[in-house]
PyMOL Python script that loads the backbone (N, CA, C, O; Angstrom):
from pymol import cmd

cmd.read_pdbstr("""\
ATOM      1  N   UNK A   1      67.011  52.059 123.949  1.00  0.00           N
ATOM      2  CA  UNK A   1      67.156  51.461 122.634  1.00  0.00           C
ATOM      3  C   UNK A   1      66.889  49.963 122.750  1.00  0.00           C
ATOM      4  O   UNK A   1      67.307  49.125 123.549  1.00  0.00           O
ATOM      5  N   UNK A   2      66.007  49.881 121.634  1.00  0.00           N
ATOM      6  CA  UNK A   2      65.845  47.795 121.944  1.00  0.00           C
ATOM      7  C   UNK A   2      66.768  47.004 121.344  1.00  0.00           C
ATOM      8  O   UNK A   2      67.564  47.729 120.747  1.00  0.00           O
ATOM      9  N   UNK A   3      67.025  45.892 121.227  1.00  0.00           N
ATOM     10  CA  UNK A   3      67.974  45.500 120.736  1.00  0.00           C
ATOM     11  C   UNK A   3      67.230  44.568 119.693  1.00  0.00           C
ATOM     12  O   UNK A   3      66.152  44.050 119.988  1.00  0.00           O
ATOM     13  N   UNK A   4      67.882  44.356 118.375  1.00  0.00           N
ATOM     14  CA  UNK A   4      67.139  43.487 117.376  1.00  0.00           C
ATOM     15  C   UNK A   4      68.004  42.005 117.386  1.00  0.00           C
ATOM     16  O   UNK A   4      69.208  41.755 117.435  1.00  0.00           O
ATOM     17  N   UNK A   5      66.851  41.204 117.321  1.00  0.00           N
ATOM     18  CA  UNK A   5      67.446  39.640 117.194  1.00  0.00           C
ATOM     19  C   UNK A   5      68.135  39.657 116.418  1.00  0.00           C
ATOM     20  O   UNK A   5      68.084  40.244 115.338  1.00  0.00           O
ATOM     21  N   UNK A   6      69.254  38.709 117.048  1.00  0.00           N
ATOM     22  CA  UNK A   6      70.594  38.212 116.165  1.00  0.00           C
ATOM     23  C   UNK A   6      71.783  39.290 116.073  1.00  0.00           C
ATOM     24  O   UNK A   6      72.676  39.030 115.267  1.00  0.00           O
ATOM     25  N   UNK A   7      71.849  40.094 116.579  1.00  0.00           N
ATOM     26  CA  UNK A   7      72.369  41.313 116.317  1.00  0.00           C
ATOM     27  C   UNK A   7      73.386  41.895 117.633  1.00  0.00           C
ATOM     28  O   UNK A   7      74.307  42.703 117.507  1.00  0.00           O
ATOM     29  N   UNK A   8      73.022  41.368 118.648  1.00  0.00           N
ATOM     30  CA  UNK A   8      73.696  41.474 119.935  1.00  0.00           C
ATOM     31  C   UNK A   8      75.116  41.027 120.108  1.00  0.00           C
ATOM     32  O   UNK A   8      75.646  40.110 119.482  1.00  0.00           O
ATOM     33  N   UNK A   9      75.791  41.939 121.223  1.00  0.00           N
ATOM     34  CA  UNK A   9      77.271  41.414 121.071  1.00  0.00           C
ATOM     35  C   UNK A   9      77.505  39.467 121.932  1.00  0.00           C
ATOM     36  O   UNK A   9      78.549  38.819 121.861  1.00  0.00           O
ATOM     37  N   UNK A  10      76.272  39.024 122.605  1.00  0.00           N
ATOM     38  CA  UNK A  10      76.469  37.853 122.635  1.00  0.00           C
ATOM     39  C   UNK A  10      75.839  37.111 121.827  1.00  0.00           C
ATOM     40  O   UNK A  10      74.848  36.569 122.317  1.00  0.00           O
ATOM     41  N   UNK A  11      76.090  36.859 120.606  1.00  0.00           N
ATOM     42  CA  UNK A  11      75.179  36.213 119.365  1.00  0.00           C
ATOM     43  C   UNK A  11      76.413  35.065 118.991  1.00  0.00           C
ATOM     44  O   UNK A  11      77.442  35.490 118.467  1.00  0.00           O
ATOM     45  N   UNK A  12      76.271  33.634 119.275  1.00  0.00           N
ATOM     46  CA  UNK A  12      77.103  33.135 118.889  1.00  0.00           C
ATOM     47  C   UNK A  12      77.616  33.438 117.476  1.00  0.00           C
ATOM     48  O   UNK A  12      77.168  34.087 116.531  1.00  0.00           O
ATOM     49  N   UNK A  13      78.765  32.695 117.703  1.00  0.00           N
ATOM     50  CA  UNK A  13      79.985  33.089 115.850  1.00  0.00           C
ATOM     51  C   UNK A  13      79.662  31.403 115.275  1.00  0.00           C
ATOM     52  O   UNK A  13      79.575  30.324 115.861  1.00  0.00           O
ATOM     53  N   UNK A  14      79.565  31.754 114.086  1.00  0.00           N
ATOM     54  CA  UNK A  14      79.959  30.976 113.152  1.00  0.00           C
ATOM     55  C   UNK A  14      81.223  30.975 112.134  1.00  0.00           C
ATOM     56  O   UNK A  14      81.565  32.024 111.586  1.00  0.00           O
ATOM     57  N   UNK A  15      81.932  29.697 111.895  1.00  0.00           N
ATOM     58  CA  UNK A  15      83.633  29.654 110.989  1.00  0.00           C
ATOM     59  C   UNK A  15      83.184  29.332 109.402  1.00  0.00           C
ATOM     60  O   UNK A  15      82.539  28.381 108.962  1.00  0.00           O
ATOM     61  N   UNK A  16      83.513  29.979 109.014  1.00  0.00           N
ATOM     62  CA  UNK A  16      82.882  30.042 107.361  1.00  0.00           C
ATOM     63  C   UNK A  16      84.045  28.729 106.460  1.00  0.00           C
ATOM     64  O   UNK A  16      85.029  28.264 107.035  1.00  0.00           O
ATOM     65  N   UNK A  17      83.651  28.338 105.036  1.00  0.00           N
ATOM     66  CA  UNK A  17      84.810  27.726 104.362  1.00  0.00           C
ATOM     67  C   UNK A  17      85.758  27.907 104.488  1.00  0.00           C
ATOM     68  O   UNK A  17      86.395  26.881 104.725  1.00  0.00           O
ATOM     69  N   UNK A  18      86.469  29.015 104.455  1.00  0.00           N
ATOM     70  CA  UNK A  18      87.490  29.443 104.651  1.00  0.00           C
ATOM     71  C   UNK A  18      88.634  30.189 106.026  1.00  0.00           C
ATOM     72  O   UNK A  18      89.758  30.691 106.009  1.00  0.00           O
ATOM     73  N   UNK A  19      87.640  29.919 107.065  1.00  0.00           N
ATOM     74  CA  UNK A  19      88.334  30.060 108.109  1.00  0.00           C
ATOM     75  C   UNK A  19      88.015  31.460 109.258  1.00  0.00           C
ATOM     76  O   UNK A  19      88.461  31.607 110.395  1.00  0.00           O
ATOM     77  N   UNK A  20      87.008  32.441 108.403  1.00  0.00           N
ATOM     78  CA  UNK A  20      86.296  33.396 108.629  1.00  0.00           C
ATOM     79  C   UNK A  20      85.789  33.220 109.753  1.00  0.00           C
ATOM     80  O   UNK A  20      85.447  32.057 109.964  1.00  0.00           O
ATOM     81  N   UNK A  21      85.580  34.058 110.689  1.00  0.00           N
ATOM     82  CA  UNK A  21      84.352  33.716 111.707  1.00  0.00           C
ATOM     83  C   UNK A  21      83.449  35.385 111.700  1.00  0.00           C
ATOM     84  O   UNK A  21      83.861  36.513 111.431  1.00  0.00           O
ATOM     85  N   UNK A  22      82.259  34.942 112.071  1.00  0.00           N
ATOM     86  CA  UNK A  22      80.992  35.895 111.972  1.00  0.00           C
ATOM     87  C   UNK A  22      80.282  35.362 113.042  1.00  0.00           C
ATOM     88  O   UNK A  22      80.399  34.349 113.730  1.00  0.00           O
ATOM     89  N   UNK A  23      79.180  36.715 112.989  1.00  0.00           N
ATOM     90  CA  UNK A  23      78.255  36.127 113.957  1.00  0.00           C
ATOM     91  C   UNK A  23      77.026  35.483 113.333  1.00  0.00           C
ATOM     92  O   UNK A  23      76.515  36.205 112.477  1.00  0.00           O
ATOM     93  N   UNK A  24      76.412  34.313 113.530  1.00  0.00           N
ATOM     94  CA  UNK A  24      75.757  33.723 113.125  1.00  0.00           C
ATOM     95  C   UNK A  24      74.135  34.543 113.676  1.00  0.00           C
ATOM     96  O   UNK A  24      73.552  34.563 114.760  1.00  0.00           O
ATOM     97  N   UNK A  25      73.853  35.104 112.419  1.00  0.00           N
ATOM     98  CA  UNK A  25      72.909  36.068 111.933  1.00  0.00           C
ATOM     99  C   UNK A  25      71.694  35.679 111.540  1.00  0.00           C
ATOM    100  O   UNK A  25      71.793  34.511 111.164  1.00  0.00           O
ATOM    101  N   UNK A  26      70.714  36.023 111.448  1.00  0.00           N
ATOM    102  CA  UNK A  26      69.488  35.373 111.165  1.00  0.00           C
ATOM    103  C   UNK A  26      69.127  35.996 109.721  1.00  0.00           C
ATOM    104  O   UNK A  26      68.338  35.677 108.831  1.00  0.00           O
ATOM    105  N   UNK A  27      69.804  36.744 109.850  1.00  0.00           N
ATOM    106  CA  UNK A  27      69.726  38.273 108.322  1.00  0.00           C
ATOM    107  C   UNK A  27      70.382  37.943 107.269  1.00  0.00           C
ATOM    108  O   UNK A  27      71.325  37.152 107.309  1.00  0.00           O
ATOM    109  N   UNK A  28      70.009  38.448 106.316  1.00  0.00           N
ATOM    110  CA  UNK A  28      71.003  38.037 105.113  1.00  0.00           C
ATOM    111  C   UNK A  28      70.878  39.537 103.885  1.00  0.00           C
ATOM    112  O   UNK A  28      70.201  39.550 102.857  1.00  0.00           O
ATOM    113  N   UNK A  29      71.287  40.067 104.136  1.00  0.00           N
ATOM    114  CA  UNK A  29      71.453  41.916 104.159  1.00  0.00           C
ATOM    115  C   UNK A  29      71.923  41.782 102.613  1.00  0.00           C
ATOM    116  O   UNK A  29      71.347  42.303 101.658  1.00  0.00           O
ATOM    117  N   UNK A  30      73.302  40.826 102.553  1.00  0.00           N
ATOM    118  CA  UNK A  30      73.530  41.042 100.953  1.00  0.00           C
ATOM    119  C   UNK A  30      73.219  40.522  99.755  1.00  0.00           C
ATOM    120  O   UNK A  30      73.866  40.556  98.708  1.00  0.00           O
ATOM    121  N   UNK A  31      71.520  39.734 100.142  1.00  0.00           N
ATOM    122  CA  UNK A  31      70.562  39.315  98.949  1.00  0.00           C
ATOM    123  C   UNK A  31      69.723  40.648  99.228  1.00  0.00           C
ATOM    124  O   UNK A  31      68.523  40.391  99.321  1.00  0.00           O
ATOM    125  N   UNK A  32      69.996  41.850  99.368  1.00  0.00           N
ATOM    126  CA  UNK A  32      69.072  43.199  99.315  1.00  0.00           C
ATOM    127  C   UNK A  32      70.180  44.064  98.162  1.00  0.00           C
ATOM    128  O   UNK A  32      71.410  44.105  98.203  1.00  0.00           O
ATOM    129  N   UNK A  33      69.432  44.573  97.370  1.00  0.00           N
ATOM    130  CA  UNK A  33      69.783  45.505  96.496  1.00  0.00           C
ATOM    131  C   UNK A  33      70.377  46.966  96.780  1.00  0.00           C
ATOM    132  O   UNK A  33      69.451  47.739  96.535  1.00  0.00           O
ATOM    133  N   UNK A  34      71.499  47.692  97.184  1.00  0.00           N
ATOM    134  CA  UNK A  34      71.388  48.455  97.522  1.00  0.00           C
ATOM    135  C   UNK A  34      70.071  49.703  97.415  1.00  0.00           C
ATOM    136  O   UNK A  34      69.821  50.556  98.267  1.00  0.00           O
ATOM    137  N   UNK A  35      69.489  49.521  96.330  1.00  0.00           N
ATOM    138  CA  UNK A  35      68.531  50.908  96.141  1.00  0.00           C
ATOM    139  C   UNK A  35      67.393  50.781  97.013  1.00  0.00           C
ATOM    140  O   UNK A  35      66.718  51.649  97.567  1.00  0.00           O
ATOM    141  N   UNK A  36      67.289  49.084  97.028  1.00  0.00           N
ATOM    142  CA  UNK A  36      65.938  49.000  97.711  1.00  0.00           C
ATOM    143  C   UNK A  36      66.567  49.172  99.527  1.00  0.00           C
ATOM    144  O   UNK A  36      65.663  49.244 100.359  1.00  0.00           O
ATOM    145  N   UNK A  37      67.510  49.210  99.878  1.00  0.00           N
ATOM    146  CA  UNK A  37      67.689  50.099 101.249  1.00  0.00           C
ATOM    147  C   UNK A  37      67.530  51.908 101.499  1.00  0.00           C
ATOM    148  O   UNK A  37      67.091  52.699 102.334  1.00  0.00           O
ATOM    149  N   UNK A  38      68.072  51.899 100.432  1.00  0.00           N
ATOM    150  CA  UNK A  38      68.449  53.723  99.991  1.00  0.00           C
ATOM    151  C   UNK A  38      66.943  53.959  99.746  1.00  0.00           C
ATOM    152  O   UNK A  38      66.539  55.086 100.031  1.00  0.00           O
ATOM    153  N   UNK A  39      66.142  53.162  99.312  1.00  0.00           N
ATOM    154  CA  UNK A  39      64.953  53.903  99.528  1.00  0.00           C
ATOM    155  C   UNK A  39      63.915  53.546 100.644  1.00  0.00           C
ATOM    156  O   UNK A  39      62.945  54.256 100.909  1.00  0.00           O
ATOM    157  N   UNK A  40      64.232  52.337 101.284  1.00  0.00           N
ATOM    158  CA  UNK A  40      63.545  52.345 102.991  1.00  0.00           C
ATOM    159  C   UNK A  40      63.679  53.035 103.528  1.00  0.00           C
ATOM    160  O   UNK A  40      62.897  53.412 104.401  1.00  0.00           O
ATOM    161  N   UNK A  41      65.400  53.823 103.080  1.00  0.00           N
ATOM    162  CA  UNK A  41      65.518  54.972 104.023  1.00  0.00           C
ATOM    163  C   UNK A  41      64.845  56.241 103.952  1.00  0.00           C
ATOM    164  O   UNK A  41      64.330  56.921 104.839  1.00  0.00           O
ATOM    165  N   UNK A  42      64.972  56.441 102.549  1.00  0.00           N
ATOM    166  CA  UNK A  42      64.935  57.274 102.528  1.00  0.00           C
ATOM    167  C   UNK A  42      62.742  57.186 102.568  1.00  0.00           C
ATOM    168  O   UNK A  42      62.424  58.128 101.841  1.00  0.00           O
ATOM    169  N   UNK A  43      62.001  56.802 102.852  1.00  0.00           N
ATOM    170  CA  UNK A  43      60.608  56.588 103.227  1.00  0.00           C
ATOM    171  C   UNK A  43      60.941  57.078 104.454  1.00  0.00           C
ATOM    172  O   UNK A  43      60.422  58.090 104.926  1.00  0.00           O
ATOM    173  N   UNK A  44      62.016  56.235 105.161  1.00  0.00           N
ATOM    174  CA  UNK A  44      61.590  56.577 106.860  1.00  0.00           C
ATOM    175  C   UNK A  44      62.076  57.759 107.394  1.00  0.00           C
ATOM    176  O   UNK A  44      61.812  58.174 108.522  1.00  0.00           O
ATOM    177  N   UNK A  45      63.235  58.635 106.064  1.00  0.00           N
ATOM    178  CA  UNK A  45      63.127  59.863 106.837  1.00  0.00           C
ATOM    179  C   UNK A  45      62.120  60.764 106.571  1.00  0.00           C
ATOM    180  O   UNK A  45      62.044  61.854 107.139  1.00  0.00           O
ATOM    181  N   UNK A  46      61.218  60.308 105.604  1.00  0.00           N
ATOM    182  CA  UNK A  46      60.144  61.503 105.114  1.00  0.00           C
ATOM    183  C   UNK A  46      59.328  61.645 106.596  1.00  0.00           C
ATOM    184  O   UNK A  46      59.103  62.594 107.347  1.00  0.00           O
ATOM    185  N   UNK A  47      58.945  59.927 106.622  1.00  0.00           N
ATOM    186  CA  UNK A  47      58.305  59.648 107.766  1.00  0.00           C
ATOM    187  C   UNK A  47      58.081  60.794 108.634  1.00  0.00           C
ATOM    188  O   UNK A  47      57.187  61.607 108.873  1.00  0.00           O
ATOM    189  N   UNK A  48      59.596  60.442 109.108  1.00  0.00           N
ATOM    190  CA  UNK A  48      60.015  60.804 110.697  1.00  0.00           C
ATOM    191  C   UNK A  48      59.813  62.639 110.470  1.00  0.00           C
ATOM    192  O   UNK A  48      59.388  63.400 111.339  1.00  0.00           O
ATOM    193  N   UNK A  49      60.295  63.075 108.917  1.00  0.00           N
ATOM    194  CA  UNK A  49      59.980  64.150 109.184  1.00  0.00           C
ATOM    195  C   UNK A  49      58.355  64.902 109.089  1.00  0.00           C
ATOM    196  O   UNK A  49      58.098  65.975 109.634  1.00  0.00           O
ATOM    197  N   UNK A  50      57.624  64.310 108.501  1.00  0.00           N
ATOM    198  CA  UNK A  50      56.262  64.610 108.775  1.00  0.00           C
ATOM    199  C   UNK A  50      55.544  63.751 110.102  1.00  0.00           C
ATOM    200  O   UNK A  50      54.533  64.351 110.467  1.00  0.00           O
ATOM    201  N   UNK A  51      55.693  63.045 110.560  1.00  0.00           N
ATOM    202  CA  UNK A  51      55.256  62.834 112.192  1.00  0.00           C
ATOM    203  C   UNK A  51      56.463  62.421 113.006  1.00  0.00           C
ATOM    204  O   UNK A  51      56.051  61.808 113.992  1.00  0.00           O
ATOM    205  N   UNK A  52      57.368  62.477 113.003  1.00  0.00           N
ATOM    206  CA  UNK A  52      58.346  62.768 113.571  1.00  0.00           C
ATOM    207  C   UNK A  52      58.684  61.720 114.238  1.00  0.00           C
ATOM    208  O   UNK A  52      58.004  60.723 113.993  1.00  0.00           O
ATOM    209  N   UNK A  53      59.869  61.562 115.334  1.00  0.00           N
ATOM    210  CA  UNK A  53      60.703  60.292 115.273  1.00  0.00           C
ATOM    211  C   UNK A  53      59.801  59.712 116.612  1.00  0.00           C
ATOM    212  O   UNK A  53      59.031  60.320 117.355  1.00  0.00           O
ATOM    213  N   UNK A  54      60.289  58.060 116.599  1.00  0.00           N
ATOM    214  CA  UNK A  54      59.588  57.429 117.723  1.00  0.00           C
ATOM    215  C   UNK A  54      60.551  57.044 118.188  1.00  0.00           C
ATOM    216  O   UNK A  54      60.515  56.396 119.234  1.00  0.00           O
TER     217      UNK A  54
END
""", "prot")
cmd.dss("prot")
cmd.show_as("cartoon", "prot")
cmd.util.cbc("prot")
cmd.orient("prot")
């Protein structure tokens, strides 16, 4: 399995306004719409099921 940038368990943290800490991410996941994930997905399982998984 490869690992995707920013995403690793050594990814420095960042402390938010309020005292939060995260990992300082390169992603920003919750300017995405849920549907428009629900349907990447659902593309990549058609995908995978007509040529199958890589």
């Amino acid at each position: 399995m490869s690992m995707i940038l920013g995403v690793q368990p050594d990814v420095p943290t960042e402390t938010n306004e309020r005292g939060g800490k995260q990992s300082a991410t390169p992603y920003a996941f919750h300017f995405l719409p849920p549907n428009a994930i629900f349907a990447a997905a659902e593309v990549a399982k058609y995908g995978a099921e007509k040529y199958g998984e890589t």
